[in-house]
C-alpha positions in Angstrom: 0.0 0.0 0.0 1.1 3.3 -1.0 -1.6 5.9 0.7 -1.1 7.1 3.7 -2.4 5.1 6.8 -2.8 5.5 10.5 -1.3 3.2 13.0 -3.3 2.9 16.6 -2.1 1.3 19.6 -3.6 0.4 22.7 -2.1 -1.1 26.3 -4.7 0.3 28.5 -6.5 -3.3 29.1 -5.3 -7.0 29.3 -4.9 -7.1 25.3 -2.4 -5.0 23.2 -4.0 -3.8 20.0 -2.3 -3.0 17.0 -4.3 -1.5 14.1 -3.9 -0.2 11.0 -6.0 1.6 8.1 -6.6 4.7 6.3 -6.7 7.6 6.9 -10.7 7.5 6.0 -10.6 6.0 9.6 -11.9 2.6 8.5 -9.8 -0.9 9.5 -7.0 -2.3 7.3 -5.9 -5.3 9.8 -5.5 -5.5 13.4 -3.3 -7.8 15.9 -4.8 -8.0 19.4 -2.9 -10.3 22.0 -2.8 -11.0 25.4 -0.7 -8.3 27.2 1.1 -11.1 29.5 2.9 -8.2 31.3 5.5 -8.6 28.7 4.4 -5.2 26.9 7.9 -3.8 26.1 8.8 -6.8 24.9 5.9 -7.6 22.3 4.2 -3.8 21.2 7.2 -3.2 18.6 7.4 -6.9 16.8 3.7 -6.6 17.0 3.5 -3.5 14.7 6.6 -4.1 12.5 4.9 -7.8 11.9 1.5 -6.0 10.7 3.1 -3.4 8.6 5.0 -6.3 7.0 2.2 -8.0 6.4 0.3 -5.4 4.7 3.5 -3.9 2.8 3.1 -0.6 4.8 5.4 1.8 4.1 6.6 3.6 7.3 7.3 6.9 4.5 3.3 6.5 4.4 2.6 6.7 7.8 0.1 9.7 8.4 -0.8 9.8 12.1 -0.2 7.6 15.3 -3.2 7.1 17.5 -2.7 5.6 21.0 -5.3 4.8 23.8 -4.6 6.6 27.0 -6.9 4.5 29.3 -8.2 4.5 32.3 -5.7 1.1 32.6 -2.3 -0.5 34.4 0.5 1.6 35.3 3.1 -0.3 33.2 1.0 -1.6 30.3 -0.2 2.3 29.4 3.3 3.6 30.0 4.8 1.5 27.4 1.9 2.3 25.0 2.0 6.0 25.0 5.6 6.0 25.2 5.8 3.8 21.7 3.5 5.9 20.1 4.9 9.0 21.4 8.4 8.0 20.2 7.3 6.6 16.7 5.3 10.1 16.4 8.5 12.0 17.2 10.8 10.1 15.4 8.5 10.1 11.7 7.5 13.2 12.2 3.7 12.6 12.3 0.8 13.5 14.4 -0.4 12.2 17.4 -3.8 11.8 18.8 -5.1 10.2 22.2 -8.4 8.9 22.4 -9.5 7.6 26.1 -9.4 3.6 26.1 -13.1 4.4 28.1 -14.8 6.2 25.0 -13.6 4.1 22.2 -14.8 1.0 24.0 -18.2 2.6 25.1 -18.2 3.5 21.5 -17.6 0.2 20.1 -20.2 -0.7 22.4 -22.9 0.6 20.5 -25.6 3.3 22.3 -27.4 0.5 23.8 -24.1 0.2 26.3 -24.2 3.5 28.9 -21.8 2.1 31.0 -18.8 1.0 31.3 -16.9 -0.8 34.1 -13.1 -1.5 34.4 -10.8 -2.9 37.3 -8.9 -0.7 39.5 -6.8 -3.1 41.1 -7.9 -6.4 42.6 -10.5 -4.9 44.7 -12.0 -1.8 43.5 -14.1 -0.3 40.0 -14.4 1.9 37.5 -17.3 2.8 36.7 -17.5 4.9 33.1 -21.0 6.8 32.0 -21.3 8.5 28.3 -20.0 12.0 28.8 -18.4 11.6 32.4 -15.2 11.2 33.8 -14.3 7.8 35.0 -15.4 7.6 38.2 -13.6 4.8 41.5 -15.5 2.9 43.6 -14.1 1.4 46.5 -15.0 -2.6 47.5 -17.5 -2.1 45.0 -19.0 -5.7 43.8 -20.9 -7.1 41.1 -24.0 -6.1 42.2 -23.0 -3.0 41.6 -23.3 -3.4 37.8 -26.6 -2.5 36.3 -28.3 -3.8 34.0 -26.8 -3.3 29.8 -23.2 -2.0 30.9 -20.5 -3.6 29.4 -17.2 -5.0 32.0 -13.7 -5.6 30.6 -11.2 -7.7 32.5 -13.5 -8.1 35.1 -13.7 -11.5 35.0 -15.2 -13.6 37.9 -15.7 -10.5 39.4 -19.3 -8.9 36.8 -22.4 -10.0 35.6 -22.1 -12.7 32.6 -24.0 -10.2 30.4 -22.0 -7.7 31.3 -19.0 -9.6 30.6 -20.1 -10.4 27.3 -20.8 -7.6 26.1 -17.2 -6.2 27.1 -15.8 -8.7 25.2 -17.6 -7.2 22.3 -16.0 -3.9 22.7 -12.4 -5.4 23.2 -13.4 -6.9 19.3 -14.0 -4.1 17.9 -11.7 -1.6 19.9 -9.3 -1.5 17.3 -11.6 0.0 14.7 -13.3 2.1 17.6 -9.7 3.9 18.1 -8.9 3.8 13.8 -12.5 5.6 13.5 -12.1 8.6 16.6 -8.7 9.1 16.0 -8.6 9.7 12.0 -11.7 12.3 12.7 -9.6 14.1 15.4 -6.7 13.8 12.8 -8.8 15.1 9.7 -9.8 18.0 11.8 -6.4 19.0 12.6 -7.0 18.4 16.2 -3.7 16.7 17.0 -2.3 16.4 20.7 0.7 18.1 22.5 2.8 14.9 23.1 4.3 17.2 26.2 0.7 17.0 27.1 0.1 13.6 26.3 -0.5 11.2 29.5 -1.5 8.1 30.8 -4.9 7.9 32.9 -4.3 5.4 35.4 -6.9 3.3 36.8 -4.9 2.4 40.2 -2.3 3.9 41.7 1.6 3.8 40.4 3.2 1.6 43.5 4.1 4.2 45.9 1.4 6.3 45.2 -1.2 7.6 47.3 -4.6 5.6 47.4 -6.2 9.1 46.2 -5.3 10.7 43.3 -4.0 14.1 43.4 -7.4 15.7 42.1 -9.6 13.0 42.8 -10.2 11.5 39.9 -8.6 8.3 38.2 -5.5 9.8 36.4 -2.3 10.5 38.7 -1.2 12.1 35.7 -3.7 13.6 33.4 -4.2 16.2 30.4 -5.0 19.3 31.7 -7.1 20.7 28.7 
């Protein structure tokens, strides 16, 4: 392929996605894997393997689009720090899309909620149109009725399980699609301003972060 393309990334959950299309925003191919904590190891050979595959040229390359969570400390600091340095290095834009809203959007409407882990003990809860929010020693029960639950399992609702697994599916053309509109309308990030959104604390943090919500690093606009 000679047109320009996109390449998106996401580390925010248990899978690493690697996706790439053009920059109309639809899906070319996608790799999604289990993470196995061995993100630095397998985010690179993942996306040098798919641009092989589909004879993308790296000259080509048109915009990097990463998923900034809410997710794991390690797993989203590799992720933004790939795309950040691929961005840099070629020159191209960069765009971050929330790991939350591309999943609620790959969701479909029906979906108004998302929920994520925050640790081994605690939620994230995610409504349409509001910040992610932490509950403490929350349970299943606390999951309503039609929300979707990613890496929650043993710990949600079948349904809700189910339907998370959806989103995880189609995440990768849920970050191709946000990001190449952000990208078309010129509305590319500061990668100074770039940052992860943690859903836990970094070890040594404090339980709460600094300004209460998820993110113990967050951009400001």
């Amino acid at each position: 392929m000679t047109a320009p393309w996109i390449l998106a990334l996401d580390t925010a959950t248990t899978r690493i996605v690697v996706a790439v299309g053009p920059t109309d925003g639809s899906l070319m191919a996608a790799d999604a894997f289990e993470g196995r904590y061995r993100h630095s190891q397998e985010l690179m050979p993942a996306v040098v393997g798919l641009l092989a595959a589909h004879d993308l040229a790296v000259r080509d390359l048109a915009g990097v689009v990463v998923g900034t969570g809410p997710g794991a400390f390690t797993g989203l600091r590799v992720g933004i720090a790939t795309a950040k340095t691929l961005a840099h290095e070629l020159r191209v834009p960069i765009v971050g899309i929330g790991t939350d809203a591309a999943l609620l959007d790959a969701a479909g409407a029906g979906v108004p909620t998302l929920w994520l882990p925050s640790g081994p003990r605690d939620l994230v809860r995610v409504d349409r149109g509001r910040e992610p929010e932490v509950l403490h020693g929350a349970g299943a029960d606390a999951i309503g009725p039609n929300a979707a639950a990613v890496d929650l399992d043993g710990r949600a609702p079948a349904a809700a399980l189910e339907r998370g697994r959806s989103a995880v599916e189609d995440l990768p053309a849920s970050l191709l699609r946000l990001g190449a509109s952000r990208l078309a309308g010129g509305d590319a990030d500061d990668p100074e301003r770039l940052v992860p959104r943690y859903a836990s604390p970094p070890r040594g943090m404090p339980v709460e972060a600094p300004d209460g919500g998820v993110a113990w690093s967050r951009d400001p606009r």
